[in-house]
C-alpha positions in Angstrom: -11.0 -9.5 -31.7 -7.1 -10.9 -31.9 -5.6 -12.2 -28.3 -3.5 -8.9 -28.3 -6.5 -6.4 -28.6 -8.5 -8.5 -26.2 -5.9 -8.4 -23.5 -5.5 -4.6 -23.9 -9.7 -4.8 -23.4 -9.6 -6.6 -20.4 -6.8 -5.2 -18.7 -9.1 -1.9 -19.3 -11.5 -3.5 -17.6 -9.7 -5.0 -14.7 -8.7 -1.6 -13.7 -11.8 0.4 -14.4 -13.4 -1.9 -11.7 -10.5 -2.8 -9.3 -11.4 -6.2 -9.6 -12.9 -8.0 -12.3 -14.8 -12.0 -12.6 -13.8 -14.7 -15.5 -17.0 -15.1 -15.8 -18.2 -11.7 -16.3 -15.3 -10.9 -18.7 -16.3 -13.7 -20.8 -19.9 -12.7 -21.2 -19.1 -8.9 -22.0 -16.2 -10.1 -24.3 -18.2 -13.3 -25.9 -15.5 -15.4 -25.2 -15.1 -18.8 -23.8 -14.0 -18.6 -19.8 -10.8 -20.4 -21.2 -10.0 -17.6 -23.1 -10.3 -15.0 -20.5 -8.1 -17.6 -18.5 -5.3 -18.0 -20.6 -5.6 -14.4 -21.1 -5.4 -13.3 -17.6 -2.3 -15.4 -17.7 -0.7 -14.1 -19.9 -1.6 -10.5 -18.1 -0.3 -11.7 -15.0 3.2 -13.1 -16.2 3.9 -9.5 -17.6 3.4 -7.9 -14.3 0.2 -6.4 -15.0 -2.8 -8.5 -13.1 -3.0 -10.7 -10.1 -4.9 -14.0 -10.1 -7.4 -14.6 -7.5 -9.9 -17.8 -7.6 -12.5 -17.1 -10.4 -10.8 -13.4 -11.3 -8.0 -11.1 -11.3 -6.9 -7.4 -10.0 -4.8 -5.2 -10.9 -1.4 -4.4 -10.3 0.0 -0.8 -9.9 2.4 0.1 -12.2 4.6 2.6 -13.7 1.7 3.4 -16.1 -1.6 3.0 -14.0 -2.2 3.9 -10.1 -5.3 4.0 -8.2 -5.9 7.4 -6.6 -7.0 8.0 -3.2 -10.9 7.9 -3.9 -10.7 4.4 -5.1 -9.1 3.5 -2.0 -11.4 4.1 0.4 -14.0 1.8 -1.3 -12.4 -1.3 -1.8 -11.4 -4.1 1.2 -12.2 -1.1 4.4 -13.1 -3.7 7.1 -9.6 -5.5 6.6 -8.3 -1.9 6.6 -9.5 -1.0 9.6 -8.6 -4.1 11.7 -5.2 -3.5 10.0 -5.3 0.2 11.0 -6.4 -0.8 14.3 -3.9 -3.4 15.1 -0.9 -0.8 13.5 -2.3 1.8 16.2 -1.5 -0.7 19.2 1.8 -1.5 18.1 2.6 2.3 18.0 3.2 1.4 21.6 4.5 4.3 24.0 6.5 6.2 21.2 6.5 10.2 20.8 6.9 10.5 17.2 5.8 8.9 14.0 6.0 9.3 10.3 2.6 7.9 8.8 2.3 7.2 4.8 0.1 7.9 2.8 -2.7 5.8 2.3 -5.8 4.8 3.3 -5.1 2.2 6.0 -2.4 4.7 7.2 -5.2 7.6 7.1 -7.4 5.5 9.6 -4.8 5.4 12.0 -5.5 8.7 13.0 -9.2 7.5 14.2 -7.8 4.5 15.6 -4.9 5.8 17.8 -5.7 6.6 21.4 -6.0 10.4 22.1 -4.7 10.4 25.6 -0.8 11.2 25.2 0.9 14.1 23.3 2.4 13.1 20.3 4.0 14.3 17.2 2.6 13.2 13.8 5.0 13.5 11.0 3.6 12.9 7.0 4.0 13.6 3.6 -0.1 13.0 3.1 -2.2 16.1 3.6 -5.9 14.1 4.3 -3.6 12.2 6.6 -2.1 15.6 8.8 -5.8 17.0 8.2 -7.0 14.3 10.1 -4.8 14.1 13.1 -5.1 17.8 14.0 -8.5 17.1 15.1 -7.1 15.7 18.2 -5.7 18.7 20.2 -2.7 16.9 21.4 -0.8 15.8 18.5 2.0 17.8 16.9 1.6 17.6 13.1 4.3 18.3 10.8 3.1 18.0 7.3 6.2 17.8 4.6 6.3 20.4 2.4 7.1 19.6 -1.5 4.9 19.1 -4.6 1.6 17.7 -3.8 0.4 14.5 -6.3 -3.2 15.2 -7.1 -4.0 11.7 -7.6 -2.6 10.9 -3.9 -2.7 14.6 -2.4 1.1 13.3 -0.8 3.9 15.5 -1.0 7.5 14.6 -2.7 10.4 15.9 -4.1 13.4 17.1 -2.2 12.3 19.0 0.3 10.4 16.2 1.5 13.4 14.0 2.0 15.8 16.5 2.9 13.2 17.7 6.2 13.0 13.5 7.0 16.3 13.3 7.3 16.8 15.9 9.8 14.9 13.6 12.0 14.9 10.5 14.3 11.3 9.0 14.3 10.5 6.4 16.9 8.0 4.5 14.4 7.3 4.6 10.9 3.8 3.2 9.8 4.4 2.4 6.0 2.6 1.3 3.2 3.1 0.3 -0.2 1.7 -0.4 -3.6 3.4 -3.6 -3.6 5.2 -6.4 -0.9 7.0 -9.4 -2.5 9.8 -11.9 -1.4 11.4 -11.5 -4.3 11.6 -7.7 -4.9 10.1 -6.3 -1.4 8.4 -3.4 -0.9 7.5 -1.2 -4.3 5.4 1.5 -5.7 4.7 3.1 -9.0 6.6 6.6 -8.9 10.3 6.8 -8.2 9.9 10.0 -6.3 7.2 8.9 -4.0 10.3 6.0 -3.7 12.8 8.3 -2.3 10.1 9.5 0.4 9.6 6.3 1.9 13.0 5.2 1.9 14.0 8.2 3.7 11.1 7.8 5.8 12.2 4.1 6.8 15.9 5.5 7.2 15.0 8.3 9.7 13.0 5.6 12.0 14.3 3.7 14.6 10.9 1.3 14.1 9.1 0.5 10.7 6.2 -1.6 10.6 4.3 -2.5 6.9 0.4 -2.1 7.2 -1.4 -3.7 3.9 -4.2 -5.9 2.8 -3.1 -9.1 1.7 -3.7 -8.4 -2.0 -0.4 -5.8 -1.9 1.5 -9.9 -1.2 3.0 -11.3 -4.2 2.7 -8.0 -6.4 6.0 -6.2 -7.9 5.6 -2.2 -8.7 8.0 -0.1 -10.3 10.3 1.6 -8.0 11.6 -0.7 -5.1 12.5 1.3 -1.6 12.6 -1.4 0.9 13.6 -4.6 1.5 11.6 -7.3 3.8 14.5 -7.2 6.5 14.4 -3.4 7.0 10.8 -4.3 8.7 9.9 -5.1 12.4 6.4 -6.4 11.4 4.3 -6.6 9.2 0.4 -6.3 9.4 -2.6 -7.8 7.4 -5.5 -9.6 6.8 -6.5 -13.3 7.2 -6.6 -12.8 3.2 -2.8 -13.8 3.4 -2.5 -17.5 4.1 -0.6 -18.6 7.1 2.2 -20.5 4.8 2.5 -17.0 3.0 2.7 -15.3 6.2 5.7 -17.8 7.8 7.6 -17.1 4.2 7.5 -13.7 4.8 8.5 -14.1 8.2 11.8 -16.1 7.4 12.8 -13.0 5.8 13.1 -10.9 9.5 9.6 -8.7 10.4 7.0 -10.4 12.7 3.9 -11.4 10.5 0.4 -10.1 12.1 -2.9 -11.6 10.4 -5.7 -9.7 12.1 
């Protein structure tokens, strides 16, 4: 198999499982783990993998995004705590625009039911979910709905967010760098969370660290436009002070 064929194979891989071993590539490829190294690489300088000790994941692109399904089963624990810790800072506010996502999604579990307040989201799991509490307001934004993400976009999505001033906007992203901030696949899913981050008086970031480093296709933020940012202990504390430098508060939880 030439270097170029094996690449496309194990990039095929890599995304097929979310996250894939040297070790196990070069046993189902009958390489040397070298290879698979120097591959991996080579898959990572174009944009298309992230390292990790011993491995590589995926990066979201242009040409390949998870859907929602896939989601839910990989890194839920950090999730959660993330979620958790996103649902404190919400604070006393009234009115927030929650992304789409699964970390965002758990948010509506996590915050406290004891206070009206009005839920605004492009993600129909996510308004689904918060109308089980009797006292929130949800105002799902109507547009076309992506079936891989079941998120609405399109105009009308950003044309109803910009009639509004939210207090808080809980944000996430396929993507978080220094160098290109906060990115995700589809340019029109773009435009919704840049409106969304417009409209808000607050934004905070809530990701896993493995969204740190990576560089998507359509960029709609920039590191300064947040007031925090919240992840996992995955993302070292050096990382996390680099970030910092660039204006949002840095939560590991």
């Amino acid at each position: 198999m030439r270097g170029e064929q094996r690449q496309h194979r194990i990039l095929a891989l890599v995304r097929e499982s979310g996250q894939s071993e040297v070790s196990a590539l070069a046993e189902l490829l009958d390489v040397a783990p070298e290879t698979i190294r120097r591959d991996l690489t080579e898959l990572e300088r174009r944009g298309l993998v992230k390292r990790t000790h011993g491995g590589a994941y995926p990066v979201e692109s242009a040409g390949f995004e998870t859907d929602l399904a896939q989601r839910e089963t990989r890194h839920v624990e950090s999730k959660r705590r993330i979620a958790a810790e996103a649902a404190r800072m919400i604070g006393q506010a009234e009115t927030i625009f929650v992304d789409e996502g699964y970390t965002q999604l758990l948010l509506a579990q996590l915050i406290p039911a004891d206070r009206p307040l009005t839920v605004i989201t492009a993600s129909l799991p996510t308004a689904a979910a918060f109308t089980k509490n009797p006292e929130n307001t949800v105002l799902l934004l109507g547009g076309r709905v992506r079936g891989r993400t079941l998120a609405t976009v399109g105009s009308w999505v950003t044309q109803m967010l910009s009639s509004f001033v939210i207090d808080v906007a809980v944000m996430g992203a396929n993507g978080i760098s220094r160098e290109f901030g906060l990115t995700t696949p589809d340019p029109v899913v773009a435009d919704v969370k840049a409106q969304a981050i417009k409209s808000a008086r607050r934004c905070i970031f809530a990701g896993v660290h493995t969204k740190f480093g990576v560089s998507s296709f359509a960029r709609f933020a920039e590191i300064s436009q947040l007031e925090t940012v919240i992840t996992d202990t995955g993302l070292s504390v050096a990382e996390a002070h680099r970030y910092s430098l660039l204006g949002p508060t840095v939560v590991r939880v």
